[in-house]
C-alpha positions in Angstrom: 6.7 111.2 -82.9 7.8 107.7 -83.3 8.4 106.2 -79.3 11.5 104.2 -78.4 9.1 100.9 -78.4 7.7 101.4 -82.0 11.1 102.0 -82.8 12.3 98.7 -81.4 8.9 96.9 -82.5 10.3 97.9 -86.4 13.4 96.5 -85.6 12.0 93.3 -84.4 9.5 92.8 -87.1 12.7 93.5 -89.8 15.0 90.9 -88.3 11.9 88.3 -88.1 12.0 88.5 -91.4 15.8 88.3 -92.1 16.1 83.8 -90.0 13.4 82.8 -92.6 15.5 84.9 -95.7 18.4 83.6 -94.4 17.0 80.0 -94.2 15.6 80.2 -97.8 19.0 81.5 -99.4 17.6 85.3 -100.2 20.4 87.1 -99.4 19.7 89.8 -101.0 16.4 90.4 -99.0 18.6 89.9 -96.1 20.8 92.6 -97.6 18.2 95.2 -97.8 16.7 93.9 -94.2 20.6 94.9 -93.0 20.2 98.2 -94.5 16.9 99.2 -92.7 18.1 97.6 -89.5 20.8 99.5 -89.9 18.9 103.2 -89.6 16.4 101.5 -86.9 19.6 100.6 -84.8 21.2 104.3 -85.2 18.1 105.9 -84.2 17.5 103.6 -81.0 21.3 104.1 -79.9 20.6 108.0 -80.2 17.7 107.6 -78.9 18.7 105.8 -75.8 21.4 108.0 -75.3 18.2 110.7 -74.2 16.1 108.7 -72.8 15.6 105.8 -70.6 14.9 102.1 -72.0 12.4 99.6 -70.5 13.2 96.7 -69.2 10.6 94.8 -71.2 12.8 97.3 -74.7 15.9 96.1 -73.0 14.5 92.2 -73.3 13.7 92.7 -77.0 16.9 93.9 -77.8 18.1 90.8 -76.4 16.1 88.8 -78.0 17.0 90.5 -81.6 20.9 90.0 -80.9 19.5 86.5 -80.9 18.3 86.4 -83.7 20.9 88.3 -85.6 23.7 85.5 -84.0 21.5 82.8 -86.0 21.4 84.7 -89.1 25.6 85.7 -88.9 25.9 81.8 -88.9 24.1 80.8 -91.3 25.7 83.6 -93.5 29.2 82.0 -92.2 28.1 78.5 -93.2 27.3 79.6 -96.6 30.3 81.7 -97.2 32.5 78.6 -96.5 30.6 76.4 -98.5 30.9 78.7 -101.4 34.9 78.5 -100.2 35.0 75.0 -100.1 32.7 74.7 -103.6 35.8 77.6 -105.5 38.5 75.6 -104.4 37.2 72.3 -105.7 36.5 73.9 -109.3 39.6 72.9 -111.6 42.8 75.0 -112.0 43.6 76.2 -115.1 47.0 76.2 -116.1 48.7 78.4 -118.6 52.0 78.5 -119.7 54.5 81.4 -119.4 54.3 81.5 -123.2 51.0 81.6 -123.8 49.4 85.5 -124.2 46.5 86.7 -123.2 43.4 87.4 -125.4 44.3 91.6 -124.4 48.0 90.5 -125.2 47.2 88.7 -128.5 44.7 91.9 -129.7 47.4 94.9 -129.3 50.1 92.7 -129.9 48.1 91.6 -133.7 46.8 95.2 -133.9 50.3 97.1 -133.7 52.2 95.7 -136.6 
């Protein structure tokens, strides 16, 4: 059976490899990372709920939330550069009057 420790070891190994993801712009490895986290953290909270953590566990958790603040900002930076990058892009303007492609087909199509 899989201890509290080894438990916390895999969740500390996953988020080490979620800053340098984050870093390189792989979000989607970050994405999966979040998924496996997310099993590792469910089974330590349930876990913990039975048993007692060490102090040494206790530090490591610490040390993840760490971690995880970094990668949340760099995932908060990104997100409003992609923000600030859409609403630079030029409008598009379109007349009342002017139909859609949709509008144009059913509207050619029906008679």
């Amino acid at each position: 059976m899989t201890t509290l420790t080894d438990l916390i070891n895999d969740l500390t190994a996953a988020t080490d490899q979620m800053h340098p993801a984050a870093l390189g712009n792989d979000w989607e490895l970050v994405e999966r990372l979040q998924k496996r986290r997310r099993v590792l953290i469910d089974t330590i909270v349930a876990r913990t709920e039975r048993e007692p953590i060490t102090d040494a566990d206790a530090e490591r958790l610490r040390a993840v939330q760490r971690q995880e603040a970094m990668v949340a900002a760099l995932a908060r930076t990104r997100r409003r550069a992609l923000a600030q990058a859409i609403a630079q892009l030029p409008k598009t303007v379109r007349s009342d009057n002017t139909l859609s492609r949709m509008q144009r087909a059913y509207r050619d199509g029906s008679g």
